[in-house]
VORO-853009 format. One record per residue (C-alpha): residue number from 1; chain; x, y, z. Coordinates in pm, whole numbers, plus 32768, in hexadecimal, padded with zeros to 4 digits. Each point is the difference from the previous one (the first is absolute). Example, Ala and Ser with C-alpha at 12.3 -4.5 7.8 and 13.67 -1.06 7.14 Angstrom:
<pts>
(1 "A" (84CE 7E3E 830C)) (2 "A" (8089 8158 7FBE)) 
</pts>
This chain:
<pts>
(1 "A" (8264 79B6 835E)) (2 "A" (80F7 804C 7EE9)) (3 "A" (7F69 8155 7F9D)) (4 "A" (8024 8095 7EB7)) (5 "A" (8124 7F82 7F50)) (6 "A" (8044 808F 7E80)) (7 "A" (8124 7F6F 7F41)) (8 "A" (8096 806C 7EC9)) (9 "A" (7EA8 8098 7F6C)) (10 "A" (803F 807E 7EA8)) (11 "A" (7EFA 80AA 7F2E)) (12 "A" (7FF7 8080 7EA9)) (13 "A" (7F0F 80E9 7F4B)) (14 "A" (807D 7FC6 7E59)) (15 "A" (8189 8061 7FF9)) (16 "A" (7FD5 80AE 816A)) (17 "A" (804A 7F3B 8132)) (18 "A" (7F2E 80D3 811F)) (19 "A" (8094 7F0B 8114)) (20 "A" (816D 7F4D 7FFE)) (21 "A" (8011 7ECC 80D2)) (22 "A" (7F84 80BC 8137)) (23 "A" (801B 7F00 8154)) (24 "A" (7F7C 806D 814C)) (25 "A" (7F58 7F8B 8129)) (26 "A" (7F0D 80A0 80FD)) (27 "A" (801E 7F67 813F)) (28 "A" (7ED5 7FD6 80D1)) (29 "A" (7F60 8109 80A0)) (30 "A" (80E0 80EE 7F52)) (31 "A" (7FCF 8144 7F40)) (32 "A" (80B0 7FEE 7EC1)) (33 "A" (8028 813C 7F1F)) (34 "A" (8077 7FF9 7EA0)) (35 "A" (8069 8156 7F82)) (36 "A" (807F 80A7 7EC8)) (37 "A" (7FE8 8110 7EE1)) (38 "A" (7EAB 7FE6 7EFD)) (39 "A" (8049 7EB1 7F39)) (40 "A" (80C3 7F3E 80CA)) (41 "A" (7F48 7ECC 7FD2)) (42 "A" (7F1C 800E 818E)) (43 "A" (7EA7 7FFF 7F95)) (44 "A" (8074 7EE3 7F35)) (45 "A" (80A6 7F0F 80F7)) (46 "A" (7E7B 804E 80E2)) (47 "A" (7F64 7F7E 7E95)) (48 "A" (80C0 7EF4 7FFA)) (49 "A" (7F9F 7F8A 8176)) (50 "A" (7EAE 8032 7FB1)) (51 "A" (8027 7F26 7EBE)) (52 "A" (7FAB 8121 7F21)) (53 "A" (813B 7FCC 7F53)) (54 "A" (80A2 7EC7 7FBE)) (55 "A" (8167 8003 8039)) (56 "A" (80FA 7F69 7EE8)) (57 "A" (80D7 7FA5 80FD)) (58 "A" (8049 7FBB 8196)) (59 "A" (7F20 7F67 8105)) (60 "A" (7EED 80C8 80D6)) (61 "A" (7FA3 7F3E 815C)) (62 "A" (7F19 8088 812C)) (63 "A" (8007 7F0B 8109)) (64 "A" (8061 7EF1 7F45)) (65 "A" (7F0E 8038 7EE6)) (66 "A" (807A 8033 7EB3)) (67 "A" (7F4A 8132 7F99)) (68 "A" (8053 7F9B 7E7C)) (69 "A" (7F34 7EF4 8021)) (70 "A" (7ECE 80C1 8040)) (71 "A" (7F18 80D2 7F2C)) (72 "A" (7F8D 817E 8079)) (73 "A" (7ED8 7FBB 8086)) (74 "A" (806B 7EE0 80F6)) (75 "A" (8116 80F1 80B2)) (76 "A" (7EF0 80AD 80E9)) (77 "A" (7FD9 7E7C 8065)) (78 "A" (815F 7FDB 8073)) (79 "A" (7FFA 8134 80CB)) (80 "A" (8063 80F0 7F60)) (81 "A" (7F61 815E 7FB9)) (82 "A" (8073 8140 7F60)) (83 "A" (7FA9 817A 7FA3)) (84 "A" (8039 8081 7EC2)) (85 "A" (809F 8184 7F89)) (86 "A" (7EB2 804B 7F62)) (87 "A" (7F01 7FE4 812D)) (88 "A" (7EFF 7EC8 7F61)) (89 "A" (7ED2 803B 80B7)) (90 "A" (7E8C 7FBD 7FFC)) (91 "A" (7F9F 818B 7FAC)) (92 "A" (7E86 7FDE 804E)) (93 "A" (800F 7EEE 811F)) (94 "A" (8056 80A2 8154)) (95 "A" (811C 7F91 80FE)) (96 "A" (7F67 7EF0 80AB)) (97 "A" (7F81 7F6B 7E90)) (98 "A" (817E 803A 7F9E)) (99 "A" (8081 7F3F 8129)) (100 "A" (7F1C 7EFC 7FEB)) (101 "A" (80A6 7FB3 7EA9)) (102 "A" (811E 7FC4 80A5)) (103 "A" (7F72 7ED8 80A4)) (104 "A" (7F8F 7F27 7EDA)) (105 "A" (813E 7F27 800E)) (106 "A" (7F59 7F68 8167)) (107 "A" (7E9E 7FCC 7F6C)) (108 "A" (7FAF 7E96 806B)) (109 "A" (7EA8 8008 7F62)) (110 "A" (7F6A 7FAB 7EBE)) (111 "A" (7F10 8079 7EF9)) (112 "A" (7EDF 7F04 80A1)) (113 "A" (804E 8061 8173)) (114 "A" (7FFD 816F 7F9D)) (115 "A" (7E97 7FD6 7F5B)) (116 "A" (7F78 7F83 8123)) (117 "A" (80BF 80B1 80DF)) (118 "A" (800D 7EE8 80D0)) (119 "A" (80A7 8046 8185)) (120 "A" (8175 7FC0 7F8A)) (121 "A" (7FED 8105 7F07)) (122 "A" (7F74 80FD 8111)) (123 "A" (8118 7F77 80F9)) (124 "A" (8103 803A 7EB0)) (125 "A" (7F84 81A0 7FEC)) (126 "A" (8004 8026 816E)) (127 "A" (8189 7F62 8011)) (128 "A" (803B 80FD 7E98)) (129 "A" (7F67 810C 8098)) (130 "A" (80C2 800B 814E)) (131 "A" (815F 7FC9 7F88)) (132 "A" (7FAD 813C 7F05)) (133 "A" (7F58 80CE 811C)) (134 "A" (8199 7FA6 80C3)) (135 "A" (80A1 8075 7EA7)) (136 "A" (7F1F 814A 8040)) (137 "A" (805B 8040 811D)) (138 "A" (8190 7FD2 8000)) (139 "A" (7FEF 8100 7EE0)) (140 "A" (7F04 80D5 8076)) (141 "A" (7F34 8026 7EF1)) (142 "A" (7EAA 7FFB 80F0)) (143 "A" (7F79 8145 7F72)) (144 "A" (8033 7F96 7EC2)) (145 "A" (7F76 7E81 800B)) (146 "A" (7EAA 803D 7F54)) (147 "A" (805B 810A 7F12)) (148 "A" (8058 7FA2 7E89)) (149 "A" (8158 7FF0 7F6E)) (150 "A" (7FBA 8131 7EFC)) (151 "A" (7FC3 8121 8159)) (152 "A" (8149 7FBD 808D)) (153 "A" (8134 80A2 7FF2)) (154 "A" (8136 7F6B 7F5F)) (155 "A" (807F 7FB5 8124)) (156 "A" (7F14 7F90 80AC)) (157 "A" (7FF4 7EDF 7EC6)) (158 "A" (814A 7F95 801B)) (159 "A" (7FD2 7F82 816B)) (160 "A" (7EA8 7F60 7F91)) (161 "A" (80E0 7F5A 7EF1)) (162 "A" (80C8 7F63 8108)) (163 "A" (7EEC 7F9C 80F4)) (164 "A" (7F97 7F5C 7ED4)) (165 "A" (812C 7F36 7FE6)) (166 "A" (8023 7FCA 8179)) (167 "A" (7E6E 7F7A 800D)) (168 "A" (8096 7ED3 7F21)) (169 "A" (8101 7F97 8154)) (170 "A" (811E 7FE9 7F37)) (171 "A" (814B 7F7A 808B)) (172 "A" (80AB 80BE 7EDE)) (173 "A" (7F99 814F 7FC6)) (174 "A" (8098 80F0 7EBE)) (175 "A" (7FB1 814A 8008)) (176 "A" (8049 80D5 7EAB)) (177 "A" (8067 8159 805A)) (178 "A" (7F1D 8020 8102)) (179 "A" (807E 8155 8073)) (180 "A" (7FCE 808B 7E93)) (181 "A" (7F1C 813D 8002)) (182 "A" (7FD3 8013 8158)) (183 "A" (8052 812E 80E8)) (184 "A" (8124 8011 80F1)) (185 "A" (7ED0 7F9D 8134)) (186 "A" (7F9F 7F0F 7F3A)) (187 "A" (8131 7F55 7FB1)) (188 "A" (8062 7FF5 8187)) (189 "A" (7EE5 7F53 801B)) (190 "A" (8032 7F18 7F27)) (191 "A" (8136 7F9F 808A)) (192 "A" (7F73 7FBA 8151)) (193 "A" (7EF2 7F02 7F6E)) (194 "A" (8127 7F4D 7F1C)) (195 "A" (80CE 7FE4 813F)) (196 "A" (7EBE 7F72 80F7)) (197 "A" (7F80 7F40 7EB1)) (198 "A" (816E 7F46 8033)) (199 "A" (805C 7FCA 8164)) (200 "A" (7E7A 800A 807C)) (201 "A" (7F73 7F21 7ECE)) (202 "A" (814C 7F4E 7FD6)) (203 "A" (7FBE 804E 7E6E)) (204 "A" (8133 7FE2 7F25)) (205 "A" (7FEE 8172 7F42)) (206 "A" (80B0 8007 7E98)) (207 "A" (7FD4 819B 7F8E)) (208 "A" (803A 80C6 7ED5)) (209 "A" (8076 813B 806F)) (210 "A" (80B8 816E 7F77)) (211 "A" (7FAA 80C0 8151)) (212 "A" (815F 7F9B 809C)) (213 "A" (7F5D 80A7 816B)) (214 "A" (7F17 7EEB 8009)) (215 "A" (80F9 7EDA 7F6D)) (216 "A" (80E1 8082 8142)) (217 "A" (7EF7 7FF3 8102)) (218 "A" (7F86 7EB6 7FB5)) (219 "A" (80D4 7F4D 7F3B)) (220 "A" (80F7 7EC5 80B0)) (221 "A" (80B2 7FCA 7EB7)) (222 "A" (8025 80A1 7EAD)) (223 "A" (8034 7FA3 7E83)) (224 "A" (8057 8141 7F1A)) (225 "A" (7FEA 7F6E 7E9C)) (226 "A" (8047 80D8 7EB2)) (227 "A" (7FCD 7F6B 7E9F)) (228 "A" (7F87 7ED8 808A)) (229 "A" (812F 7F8D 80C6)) (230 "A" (805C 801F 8186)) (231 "A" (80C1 8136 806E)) (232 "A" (801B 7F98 8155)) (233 "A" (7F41 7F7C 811B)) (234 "A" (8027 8048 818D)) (235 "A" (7F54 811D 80FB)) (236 "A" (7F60 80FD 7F6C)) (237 "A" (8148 810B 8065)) (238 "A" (80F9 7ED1 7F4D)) (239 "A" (7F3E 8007 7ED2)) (240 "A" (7FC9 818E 7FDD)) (241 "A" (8188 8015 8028)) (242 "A" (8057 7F07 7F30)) (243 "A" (80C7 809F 7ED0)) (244 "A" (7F4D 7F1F 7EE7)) (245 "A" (7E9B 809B 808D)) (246 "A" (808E 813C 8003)) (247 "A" (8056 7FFD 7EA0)) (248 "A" (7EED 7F8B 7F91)) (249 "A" (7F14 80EF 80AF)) (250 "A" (80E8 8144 7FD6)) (251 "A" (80E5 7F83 7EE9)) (252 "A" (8198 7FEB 8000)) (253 "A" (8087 8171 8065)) (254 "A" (7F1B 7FE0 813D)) (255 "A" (8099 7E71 806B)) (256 "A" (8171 80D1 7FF3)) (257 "A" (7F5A 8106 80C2)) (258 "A" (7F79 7F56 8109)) (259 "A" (8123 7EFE 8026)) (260 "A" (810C 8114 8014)) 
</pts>
């Protein structure tokens, strides 16, 4: 297993290049965090691994696979799953109906089984139905299974959004801010599921993330990037001292500051 492996990605919007020949790799099993200020080019480099974007230059690989070679909607199929800024729910279906989306990539059926819903395809909803009711459980969303989307609290969406992505059994999971909106107790707990979602699950985690509390407590490595380009890359405490980052967040006067 090679994990994620990005090489000299380049991407260009007109006369503005949002990333500049970014190369990482996520090793796996590893939570990977890549920080910066608004417009540094993140959300892009997760579009490009999910093939939203096509890159004018470098190389993206997961496991071997070259991602480039792939359209959007076969990247679910190589394992990988993600959560977006904006949660992208089902407002009227409830949890359970949510999850089960989740688990379309592992439908073995087809549209003549399903009509006759012949034993496999009962045998196919009973295997969907359990590995959801596990996803359920490891978040604790229980009292909320059978009540729709549109009831809940924001919060209490954002962790649907990620059982959604965890129903699919990815081996690489990217998760877009997913501490944005929520509350301090909310936040903690988020951190505990990332950190059981790698070392229990043995998912590779890729995150989004401006809450620099969270990017510390879960985080084994960190990118910061501004305009597009690397700042630096180490622990979470290298890369939050590291003059470039600082100068970037806080601007100039503060790097002199903090270095004297």
């Amino acid at each position: 297993m090679s994990g994620l492996v990005l090489n000299g990605i380049t991407k260009r919007f007109g006369g503005l290049t949002a990333v500049d020949t970014v190369t990482f790799t996520v090793e796996p099993g590893e939570v990977f965090a890549l920080v910066g200020p608004n417009g540094a080019g993140k959300s892009t480099v997760f579009n490009v691994i999910s093939r939203f974007y096509t890159p004018e230059e470098g190389t993206a690989s997961f496991d071997g696979e070259d991602l480039l070679a792939h359209p959007a909607h076969d990247i679910a199929g190589l394992g990988i799953a993600r959560t977006f800024q904006n949660i992208e729910l089902f407002e009227q279906a409830t949890v359970l109906q949510n999850l089960l989306v989740g688990r379309h990539r592992h439908r073995k059926t087809n549209v003549l089984s399903d009509l006759f819903h012949l034993p496999s395809v009962r045998r196919d909803e009973r295997a969907h139905r359990a590995a959801v009711e596990d996803v359920i459980d490891f978040l604790d969303l229980q009292p909320h299974r059978d009540r729709p989307i549109a009831g809940l609290p924001y919060g209490v969406r954002k962790v649907v959004e990620l059982g959604r992505a965890l129903a699919t059994q990815p081996r690489l999971l990217l998760l877009d801010e997913p501490a944005s909106g929520l509350s301090v107790e909310e936040t903690q707990d988020m951190a505990f599921w990332i950190e059981d979602i790698a070392k229990q699950m043995g998912i590779t985690v890729l995150m989004v993330e401006h809450d620099m509390g969270l990017v510390s407590a879960v985080a084994n490595r960190v990118m910061a990037l501004a305009d597009g380009r690397e700042l630096a890359t180490g622990t979470a405490a290298e890369v939050q001292s590291h003059p470039a980052v600082i100068e970037a967040y806080l601007g100039t006067g503060n790097v002199r500051k903090v270095a004297g």
